[in-house]
Backbone as ProteinMPNN parsed JSONL, in Angstrom:
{"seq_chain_A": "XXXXXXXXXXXXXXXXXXXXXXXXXXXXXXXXXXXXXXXXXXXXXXXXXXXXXXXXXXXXXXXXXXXXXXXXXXXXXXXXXXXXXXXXXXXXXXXXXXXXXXXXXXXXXXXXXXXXXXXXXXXXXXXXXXXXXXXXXXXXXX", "coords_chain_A": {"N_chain_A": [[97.259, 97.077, 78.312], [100.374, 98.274, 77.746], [103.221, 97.472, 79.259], [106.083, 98.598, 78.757], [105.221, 100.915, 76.91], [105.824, 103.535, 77.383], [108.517, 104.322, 78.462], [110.09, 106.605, 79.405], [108.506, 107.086, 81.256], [108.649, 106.895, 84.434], [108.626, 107.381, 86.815], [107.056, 107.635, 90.281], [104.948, 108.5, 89.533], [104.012, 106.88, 87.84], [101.913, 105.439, 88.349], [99.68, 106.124, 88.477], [97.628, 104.688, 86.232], [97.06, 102.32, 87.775], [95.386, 103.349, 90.429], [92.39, 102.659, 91.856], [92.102, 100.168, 91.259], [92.581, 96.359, 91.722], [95.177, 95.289, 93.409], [98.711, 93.695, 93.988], [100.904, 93.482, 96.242], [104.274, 92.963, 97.066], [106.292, 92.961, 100.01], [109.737, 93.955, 101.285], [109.776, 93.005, 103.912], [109.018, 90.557, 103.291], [106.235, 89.831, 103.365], [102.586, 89.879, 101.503], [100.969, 91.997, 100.026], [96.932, 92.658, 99.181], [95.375, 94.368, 97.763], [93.031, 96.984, 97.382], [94.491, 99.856, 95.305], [94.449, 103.02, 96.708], [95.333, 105.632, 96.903], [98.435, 107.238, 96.518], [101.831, 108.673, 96.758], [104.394, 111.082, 95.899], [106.552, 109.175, 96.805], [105.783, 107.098, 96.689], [104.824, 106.0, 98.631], [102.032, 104.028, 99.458], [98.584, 103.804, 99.723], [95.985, 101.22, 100.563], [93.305, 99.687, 100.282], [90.507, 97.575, 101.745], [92.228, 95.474, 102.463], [93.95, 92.361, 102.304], [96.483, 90.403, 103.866], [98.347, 88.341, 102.679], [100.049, 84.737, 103.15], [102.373, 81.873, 102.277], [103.17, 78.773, 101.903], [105.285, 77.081, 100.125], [106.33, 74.54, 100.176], [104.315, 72.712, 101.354], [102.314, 73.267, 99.933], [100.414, 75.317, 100.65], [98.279, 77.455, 102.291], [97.414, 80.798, 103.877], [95.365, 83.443, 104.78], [94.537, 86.409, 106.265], [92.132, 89.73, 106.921], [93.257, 92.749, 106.776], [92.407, 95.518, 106.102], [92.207, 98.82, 105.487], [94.963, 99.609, 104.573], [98.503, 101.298, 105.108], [101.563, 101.854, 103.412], [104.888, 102.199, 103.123], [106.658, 103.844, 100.617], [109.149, 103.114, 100.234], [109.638, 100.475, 101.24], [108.636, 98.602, 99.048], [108.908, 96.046, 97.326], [107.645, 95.008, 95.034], [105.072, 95.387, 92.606], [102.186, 94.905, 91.676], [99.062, 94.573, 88.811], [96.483, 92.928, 89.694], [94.619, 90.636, 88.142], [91.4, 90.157, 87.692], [89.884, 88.14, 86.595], [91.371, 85.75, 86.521], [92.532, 85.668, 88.769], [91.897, 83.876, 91.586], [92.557, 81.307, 90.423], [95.423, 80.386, 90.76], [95.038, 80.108, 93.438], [93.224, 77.874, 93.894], [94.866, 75.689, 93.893], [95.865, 74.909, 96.004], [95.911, 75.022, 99.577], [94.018, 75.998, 101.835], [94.857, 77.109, 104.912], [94.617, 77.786, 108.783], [95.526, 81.023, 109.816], [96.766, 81.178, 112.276], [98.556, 78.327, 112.209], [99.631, 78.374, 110.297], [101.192, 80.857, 109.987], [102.927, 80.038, 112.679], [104.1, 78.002, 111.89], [105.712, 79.029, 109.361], [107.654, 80.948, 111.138], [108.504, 78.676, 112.783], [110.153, 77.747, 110.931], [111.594, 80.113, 109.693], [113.5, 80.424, 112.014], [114.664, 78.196, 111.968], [116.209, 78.175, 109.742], [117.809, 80.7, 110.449], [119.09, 80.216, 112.728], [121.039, 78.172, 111.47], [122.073, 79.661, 109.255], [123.884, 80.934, 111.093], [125.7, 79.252, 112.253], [126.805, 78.785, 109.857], [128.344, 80.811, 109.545], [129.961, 81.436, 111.915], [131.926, 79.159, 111.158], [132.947, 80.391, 108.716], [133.991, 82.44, 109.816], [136.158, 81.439, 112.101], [137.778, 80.151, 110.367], [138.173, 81.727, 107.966], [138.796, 84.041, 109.177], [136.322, 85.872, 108.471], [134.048, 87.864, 108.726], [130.729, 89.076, 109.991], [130.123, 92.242, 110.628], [128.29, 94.945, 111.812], [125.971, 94.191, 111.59], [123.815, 93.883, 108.651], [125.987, 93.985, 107.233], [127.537, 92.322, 104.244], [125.517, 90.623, 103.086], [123.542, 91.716, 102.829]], "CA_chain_A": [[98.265, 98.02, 78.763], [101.981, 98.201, 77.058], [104.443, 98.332, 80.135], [107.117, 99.239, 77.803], [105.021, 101.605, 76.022], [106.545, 105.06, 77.56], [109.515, 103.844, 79.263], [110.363, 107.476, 80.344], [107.461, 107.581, 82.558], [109.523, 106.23, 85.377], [108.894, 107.876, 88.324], [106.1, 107.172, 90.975], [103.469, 108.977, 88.536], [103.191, 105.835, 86.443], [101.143, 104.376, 89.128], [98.161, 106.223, 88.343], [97.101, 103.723, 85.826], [96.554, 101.552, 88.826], [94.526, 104.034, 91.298], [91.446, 101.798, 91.807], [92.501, 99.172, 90.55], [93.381, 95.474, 92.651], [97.184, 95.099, 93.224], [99.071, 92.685, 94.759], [101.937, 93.885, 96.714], [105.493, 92.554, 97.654], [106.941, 93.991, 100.734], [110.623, 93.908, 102.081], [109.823, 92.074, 105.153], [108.385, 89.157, 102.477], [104.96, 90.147, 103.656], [102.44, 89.686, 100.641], [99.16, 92.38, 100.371], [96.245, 92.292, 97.709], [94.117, 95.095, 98.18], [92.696, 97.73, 96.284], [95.197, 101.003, 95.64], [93.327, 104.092, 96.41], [96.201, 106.8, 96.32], [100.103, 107.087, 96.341], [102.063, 110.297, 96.29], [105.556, 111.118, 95.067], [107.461, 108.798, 97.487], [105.551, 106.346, 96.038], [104.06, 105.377, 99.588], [100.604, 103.612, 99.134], [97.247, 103.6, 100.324], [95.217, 99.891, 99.94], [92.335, 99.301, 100.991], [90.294, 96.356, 101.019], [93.756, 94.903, 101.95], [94.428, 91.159, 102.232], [97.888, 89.691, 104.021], [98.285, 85.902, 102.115], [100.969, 83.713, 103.591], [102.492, 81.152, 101.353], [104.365, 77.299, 102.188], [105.209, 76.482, 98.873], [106.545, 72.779, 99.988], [103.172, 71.999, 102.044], [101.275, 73.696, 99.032], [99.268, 76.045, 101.747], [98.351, 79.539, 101.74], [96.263, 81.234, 104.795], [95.112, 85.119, 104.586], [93.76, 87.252, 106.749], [91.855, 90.673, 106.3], [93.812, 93.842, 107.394], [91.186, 96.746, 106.228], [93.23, 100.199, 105.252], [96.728, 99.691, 104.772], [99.433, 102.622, 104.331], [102.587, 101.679, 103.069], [105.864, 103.371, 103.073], [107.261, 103.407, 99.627], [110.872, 102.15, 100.057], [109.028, 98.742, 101.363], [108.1, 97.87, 98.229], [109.399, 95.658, 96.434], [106.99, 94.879, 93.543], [103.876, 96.084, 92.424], [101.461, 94.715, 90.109], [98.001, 95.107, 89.196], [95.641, 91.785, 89.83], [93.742, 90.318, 86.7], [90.386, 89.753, 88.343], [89.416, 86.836, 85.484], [92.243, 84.279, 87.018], [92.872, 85.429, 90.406], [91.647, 82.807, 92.018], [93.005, 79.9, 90.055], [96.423, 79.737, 91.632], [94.59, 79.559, 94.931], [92.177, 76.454, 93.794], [95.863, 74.344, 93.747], [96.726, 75.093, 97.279], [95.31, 74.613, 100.697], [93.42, 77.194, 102.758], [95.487, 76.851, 106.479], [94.639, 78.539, 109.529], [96.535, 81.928, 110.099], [98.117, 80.961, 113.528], [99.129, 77.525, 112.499], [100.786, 78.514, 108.975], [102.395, 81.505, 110.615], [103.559, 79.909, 113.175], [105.136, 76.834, 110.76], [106.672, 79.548, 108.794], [108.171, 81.041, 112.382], [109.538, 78.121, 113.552], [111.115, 77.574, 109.336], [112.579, 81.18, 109.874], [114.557, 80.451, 112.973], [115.803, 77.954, 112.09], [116.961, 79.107, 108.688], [118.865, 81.774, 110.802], [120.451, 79.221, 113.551], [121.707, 77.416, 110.651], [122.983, 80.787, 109.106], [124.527, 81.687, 112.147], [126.551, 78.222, 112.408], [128.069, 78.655, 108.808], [128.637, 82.465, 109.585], [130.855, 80.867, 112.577], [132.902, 78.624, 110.726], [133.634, 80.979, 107.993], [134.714, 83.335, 110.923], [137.153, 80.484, 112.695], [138.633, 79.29, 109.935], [139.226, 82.33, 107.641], [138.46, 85.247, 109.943], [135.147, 86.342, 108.052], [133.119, 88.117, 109.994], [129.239, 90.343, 109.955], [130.048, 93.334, 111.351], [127.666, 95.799, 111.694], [124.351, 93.61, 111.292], [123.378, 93.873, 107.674], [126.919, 93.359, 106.255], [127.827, 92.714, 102.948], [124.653, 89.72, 103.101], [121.861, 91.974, 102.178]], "C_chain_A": [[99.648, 97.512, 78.38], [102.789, 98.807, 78.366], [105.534, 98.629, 79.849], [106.757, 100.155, 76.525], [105.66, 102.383, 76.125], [107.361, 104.83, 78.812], [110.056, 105.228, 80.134], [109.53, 107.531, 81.531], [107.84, 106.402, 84.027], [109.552, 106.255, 86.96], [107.483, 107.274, 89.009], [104.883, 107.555, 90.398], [103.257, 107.904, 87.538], [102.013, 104.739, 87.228], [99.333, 105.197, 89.25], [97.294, 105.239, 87.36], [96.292, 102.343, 87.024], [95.488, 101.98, 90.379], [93.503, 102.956, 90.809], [91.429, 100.814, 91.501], [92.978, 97.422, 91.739], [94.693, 95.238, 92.569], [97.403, 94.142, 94.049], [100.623, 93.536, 95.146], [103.181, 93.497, 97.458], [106.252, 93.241, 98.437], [108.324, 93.419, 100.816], [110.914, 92.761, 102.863], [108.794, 90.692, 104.576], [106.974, 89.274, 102.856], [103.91, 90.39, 101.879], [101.08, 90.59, 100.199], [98.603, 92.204, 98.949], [95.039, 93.364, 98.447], [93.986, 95.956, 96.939], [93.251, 99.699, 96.213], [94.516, 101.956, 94.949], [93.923, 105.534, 96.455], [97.924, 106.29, 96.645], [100.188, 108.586, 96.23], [103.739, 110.053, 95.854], [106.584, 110.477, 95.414], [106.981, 107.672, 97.44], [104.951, 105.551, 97.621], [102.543, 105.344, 99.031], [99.636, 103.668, 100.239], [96.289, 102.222, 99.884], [94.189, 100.029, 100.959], [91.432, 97.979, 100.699], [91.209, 94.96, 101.389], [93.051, 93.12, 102.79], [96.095, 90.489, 102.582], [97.974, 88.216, 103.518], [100.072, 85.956, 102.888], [101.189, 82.766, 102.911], [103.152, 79.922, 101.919], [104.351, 76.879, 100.794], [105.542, 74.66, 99.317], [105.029, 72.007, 100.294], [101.829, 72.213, 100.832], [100.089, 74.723, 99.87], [99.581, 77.311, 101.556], [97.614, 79.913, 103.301], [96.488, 82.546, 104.347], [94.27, 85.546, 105.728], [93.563, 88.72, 106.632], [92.806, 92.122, 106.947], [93.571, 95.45, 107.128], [92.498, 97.771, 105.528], [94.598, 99.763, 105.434], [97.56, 100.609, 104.392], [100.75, 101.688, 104.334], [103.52, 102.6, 102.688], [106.721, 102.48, 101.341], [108.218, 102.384, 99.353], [110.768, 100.601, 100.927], [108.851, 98.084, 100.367], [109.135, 97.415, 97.504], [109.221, 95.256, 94.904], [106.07, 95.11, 93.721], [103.146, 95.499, 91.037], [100.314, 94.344, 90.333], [97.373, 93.199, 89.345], [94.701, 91.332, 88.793], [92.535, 89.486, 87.554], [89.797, 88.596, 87.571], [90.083, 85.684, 86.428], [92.263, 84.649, 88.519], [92.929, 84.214, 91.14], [92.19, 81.528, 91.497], [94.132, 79.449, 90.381], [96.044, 79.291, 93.09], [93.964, 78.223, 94.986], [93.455, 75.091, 93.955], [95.799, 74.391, 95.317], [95.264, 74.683, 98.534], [95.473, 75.496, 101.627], [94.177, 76.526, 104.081], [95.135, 77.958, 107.41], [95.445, 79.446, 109.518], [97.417, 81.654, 111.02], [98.6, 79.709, 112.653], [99.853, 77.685, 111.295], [101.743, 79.282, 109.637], [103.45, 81.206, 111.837], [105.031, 78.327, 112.886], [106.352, 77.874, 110.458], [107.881, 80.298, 110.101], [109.325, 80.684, 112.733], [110.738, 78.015, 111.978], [112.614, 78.672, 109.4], [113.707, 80.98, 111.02], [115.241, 79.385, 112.985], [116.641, 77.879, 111.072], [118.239, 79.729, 109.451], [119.961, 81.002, 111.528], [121.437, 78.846, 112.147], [122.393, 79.036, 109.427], [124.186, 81.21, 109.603], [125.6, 80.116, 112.021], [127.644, 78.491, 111.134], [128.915, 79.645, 108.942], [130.205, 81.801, 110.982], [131.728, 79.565, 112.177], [133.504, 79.727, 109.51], [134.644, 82.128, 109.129], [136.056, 82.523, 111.435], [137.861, 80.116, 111.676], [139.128, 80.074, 108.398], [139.432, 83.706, 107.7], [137.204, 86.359, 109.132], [134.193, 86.765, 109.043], [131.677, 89.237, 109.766], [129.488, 91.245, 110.888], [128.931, 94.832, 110.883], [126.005, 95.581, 111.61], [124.371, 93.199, 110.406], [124.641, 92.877, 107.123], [126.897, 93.513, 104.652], [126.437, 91.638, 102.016], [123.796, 89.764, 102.316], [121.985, 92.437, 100.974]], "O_chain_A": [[100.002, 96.378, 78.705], [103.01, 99.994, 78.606], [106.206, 99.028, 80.799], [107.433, 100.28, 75.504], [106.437, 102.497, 75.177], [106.982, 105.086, 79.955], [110.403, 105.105, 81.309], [109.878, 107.978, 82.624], [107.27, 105.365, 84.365], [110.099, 105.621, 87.863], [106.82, 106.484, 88.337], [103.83, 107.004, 90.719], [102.485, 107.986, 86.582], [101.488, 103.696, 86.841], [98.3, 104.898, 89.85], [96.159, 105.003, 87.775], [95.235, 101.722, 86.916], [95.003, 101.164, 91.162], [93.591, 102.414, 89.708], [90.275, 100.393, 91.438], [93.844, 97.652, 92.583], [95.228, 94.975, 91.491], [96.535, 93.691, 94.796], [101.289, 94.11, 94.284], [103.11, 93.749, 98.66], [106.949, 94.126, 97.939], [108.335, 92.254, 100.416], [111.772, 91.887, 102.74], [108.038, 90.022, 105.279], [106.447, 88.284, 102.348], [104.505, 91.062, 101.037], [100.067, 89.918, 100.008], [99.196, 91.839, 97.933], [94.189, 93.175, 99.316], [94.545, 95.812, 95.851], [92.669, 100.604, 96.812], [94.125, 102.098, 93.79], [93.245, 106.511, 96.136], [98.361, 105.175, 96.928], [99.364, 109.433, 95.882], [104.186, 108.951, 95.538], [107.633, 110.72, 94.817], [107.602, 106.872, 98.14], [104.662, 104.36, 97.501], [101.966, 106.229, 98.398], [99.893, 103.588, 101.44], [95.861, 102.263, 98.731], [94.254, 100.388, 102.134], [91.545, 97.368, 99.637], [91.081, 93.832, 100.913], [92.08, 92.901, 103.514], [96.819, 90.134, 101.653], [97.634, 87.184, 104.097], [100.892, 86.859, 103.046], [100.09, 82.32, 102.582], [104.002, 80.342, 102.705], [103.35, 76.317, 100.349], [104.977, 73.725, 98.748], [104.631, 71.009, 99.693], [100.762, 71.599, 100.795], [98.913, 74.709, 99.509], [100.471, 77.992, 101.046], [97.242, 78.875, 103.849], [97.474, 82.888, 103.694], [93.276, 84.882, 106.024], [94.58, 89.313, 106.273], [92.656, 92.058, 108.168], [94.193, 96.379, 107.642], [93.579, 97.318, 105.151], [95.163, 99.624, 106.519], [97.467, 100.887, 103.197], [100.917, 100.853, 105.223], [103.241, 103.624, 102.064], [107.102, 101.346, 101.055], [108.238, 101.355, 98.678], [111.703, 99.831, 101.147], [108.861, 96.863, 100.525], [110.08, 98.086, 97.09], [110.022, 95.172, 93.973], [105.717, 95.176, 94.898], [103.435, 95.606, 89.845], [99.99, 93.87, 91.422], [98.162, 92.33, 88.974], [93.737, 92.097, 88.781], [92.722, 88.353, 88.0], [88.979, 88.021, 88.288], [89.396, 84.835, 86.995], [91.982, 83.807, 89.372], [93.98, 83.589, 91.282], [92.245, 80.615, 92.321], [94.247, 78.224, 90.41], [96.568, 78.391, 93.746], [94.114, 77.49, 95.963], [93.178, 73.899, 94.089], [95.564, 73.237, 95.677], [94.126, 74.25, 98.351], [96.517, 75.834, 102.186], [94.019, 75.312, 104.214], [95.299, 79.099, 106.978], [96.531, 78.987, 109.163], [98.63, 81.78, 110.851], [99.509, 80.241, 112.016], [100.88, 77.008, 111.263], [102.857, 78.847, 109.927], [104.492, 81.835, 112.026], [106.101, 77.942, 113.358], [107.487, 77.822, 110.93], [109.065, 80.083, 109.841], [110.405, 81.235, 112.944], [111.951, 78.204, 112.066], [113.822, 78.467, 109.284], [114.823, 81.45, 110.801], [116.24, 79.261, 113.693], [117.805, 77.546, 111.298], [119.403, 79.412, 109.207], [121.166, 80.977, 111.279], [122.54, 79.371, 111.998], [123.513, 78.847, 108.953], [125.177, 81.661, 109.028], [126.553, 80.457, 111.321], [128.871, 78.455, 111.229], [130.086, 79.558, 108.575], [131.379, 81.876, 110.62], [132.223, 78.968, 113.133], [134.733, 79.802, 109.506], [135.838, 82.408, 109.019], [137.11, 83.07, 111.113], [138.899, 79.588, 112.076], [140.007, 79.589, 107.685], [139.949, 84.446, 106.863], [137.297, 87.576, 109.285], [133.688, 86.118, 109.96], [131.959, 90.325, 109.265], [129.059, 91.045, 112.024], [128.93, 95.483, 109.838], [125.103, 96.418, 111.578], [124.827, 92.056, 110.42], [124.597, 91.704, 106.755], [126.437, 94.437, 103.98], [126.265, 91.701, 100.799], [123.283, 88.967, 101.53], [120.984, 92.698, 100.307]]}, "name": "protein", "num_of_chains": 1, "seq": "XXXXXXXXXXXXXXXXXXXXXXXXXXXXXXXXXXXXXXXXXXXXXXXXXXXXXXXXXXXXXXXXXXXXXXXXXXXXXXXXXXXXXXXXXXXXXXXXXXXXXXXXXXXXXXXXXXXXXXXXXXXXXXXXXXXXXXXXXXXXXX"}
């Protein structure tokens, strides 16, 4: 398959090539699925089934997954889309290290908060010292 064969075909109809097909899916909320996409419509929301949530620690080298059956997805979640080459799949997983679901997710958890504390500290010196400030939530951040 040439993904720069017919560059017009741009819109959410180029994803019929992939109906049935295994995908791997990049959400928004960094969430990671691998299931098998069994429709889509013009808003480019998906249907997987089959689905698979993986979890990743790249420093610890660990992965955990667990199964999550039918998944619908709302289009404007996605962030990437691509199909799964069933030959290799598996061979990035053979580096890494299968981890329980609770105890990865709750690694990555505690990682996230305190990512944010430590967000929130610089976010309060840029504020004090040259009146910078997040108003509104999002800001100018995201």
């Amino acid at each position: 398959m040439d993904p720069l064969g017919n560059l017009q075909f741009t819109t959410s109809g180029a994803l019929i090539e992939l109906v049935d097909k295994k995908v791997m899916v990049h959400l928004r909320d960094d969430r990671k699925l691998v299931g098998v996409l069994r429709s889509y419509d013009q808003y480019a929301n998906l249907v997987l089934t089959q689905t698979i949530e993986r979890l990743f620690h790249p420093p610890s080298k660990s992965y955990a997954q667990t199964d999550r059956g039918v998944f619908l997805v709302r289009g404007e979640n996605v962030v990437l889309l691509g199909e799964v080459d069933l030959d290799t799949e598996d061979a990035p997983l053979s580096r890494l290290t299968l981890l329980p679901w609770s105890s990865l997710s709750a690694l990555l958890a505690s990682e996230k908060k305190h990512k944010h504390l430590e967000k929130q500290k610089r976010e309060g010196v840029l504020f004090a010292k040259c009146g910078f400030g997040e108003e509104g939530g999002e800001g100018d951040a995201y």
